[in-house]
N, C-alpha and C positions, 0 to 999 in steps of 0.2 A: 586646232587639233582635231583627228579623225576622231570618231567614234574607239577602235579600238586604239590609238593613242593616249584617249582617257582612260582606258580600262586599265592599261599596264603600267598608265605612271599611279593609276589608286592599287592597285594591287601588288606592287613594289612596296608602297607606304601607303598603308592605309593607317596612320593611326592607333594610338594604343587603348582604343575604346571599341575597336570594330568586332563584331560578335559572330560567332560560327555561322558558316553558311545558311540560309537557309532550306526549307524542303521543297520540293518541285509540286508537292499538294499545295504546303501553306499559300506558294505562288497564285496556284490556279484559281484556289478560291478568294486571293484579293482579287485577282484579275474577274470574277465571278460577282463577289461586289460590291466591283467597282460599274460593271458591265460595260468595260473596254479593256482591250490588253495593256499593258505597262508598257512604256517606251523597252525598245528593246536592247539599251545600255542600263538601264537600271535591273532590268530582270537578270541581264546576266552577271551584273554585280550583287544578288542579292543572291545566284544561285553558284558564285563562283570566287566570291571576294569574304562576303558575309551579309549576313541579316540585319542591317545597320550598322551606325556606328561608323560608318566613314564618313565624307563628306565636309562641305562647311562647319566647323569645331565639330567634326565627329558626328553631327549630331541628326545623319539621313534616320529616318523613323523605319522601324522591319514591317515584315508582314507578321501573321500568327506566331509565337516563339519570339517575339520581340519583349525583352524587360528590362530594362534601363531607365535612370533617373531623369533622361531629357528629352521624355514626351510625358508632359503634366495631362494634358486635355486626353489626347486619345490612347492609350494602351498600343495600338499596330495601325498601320492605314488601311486594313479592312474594317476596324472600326469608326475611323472616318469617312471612308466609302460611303456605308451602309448609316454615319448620323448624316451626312449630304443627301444619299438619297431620300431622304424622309423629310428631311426639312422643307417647311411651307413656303418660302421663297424659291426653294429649287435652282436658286441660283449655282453651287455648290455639286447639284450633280453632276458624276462624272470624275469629280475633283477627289485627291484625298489630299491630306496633311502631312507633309513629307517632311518640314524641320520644324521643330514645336522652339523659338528665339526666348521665351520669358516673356510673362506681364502681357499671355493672350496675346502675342502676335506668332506668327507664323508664315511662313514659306507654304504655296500649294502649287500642286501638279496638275493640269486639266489632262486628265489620258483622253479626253473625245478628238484631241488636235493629234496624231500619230507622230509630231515632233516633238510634243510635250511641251506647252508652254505654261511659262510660272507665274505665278500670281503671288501677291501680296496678298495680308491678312492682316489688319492694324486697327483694333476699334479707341485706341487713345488718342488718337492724335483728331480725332472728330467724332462719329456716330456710327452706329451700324449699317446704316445705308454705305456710308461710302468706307467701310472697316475694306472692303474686295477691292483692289486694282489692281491690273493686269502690270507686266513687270517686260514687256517688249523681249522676251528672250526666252531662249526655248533651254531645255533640260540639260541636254550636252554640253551647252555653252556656260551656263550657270555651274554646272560641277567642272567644268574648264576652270573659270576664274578662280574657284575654291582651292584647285591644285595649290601646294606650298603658300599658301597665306592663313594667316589669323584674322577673323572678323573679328575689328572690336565691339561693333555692333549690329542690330539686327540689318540683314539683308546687305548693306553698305557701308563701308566708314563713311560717318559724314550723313549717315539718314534722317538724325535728330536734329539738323542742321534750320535752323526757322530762319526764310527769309523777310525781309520787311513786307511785302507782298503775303507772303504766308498769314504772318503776323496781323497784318489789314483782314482779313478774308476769315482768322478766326472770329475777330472780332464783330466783322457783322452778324457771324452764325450766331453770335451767345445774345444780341439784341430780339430779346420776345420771342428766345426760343420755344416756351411753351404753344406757341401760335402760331409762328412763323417756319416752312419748311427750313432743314437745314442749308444753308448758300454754298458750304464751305466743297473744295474740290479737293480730292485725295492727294496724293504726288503722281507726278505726272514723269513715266521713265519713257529712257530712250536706250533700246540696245542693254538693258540691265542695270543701267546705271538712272539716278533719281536726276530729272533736268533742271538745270539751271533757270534763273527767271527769264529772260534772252528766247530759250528755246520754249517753253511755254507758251511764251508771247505771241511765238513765230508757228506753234504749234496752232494755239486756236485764230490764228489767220487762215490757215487754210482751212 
């Protein structure tokens, strides 16, 4: 789908949680910071569809004038902007929080790539080192998939999915973890979707 193909199948239906448009200020000063502009399908969805509230279960996060029950962590994504930029890993600038899933996970947007590309945010399923991985897919395409479907869960159906390999590789992390760095590897996606053990495999061959 184009760019504006996604904008007028979400603005046909967006949803019965999608919230008044937003301001062309509130815009500039996420984009201010975040210090990079916003992919420029989301901007025109925020200043033409609404200030969240569309999206994957509804639940894309606004700028300033965003208040809804499903963003726990941040209030708007200028406030994740602005706890990214300040955080001492720094890994996160640039980033904000664009779907807050439950239970501390989340959906993020790098605005430094002008495609927009998504990250994952998941510190259960291992450690904070490896809570960030990269989700192989850019912004447009991610709210593509979202078009007419229900996530039953975060990010993917099928995310919670433990392979036997999975299963192996927690287990070594939790041997003398007080001592031992953590081993264990995040999920490992391809094209937006989490990869099977096959392509993993086939992954770190090359």
């Amino acid at each position: 789908m184009t760019e504006d193909e996604i904008f007028e199948a979400i603005l046909s239906a967006p949803g019965p949680d999608v919230l008044p448009v937003a301001s062309s200020e509130a815009v500039a000063e996420a984009e201010e910071a975040i210090g990079y502009p916003l992919p420029s399908l989301l901007r025109r969805l925020y200043l033409e569809v609404g200030n969240g509230g569309f999206g994957p279960r509804g639940g894309i996060i606004g700028v300033r004038g965003y208040d809804f029950w499903k963003s726990d962590i941040f209030a708007d994504i200028t406030e994740s902007a602005l706890a990214f930029r300040t955080e001492s890993y720094g890994r996160c600038a640039g980033m904000i929080q664009l779907l807050d899933w439950g239970c501390a996970i989340a959906s993020l947007l790098d605005c430094r790539d002008p495609e927009g590309a998504m990250w994952g945010w998941d510190p259960n399923l291992c450690c904070l080192d490896h809570a960030l991985f990269p989700q192989d897919i850019t912004f447009a395409s991610w709210l593509a998939e979202s078009i007419a479907r229900d996530f039953a869960e975060p990010f993917y159906d099928g995310y919670f999915e433990v392979s036997p390999q999975d299963e192996a590789e927690i287990a070594v992390s939790t041997i003398g973890e007080e001592e031992e760095p953590c081993m264990w590897a995040p999920p490992a996606w391809v094209k937006g979707r989490k990869a099977g053990i096959w392509e993993r495999r086939h992954m770190s061959d090359d």
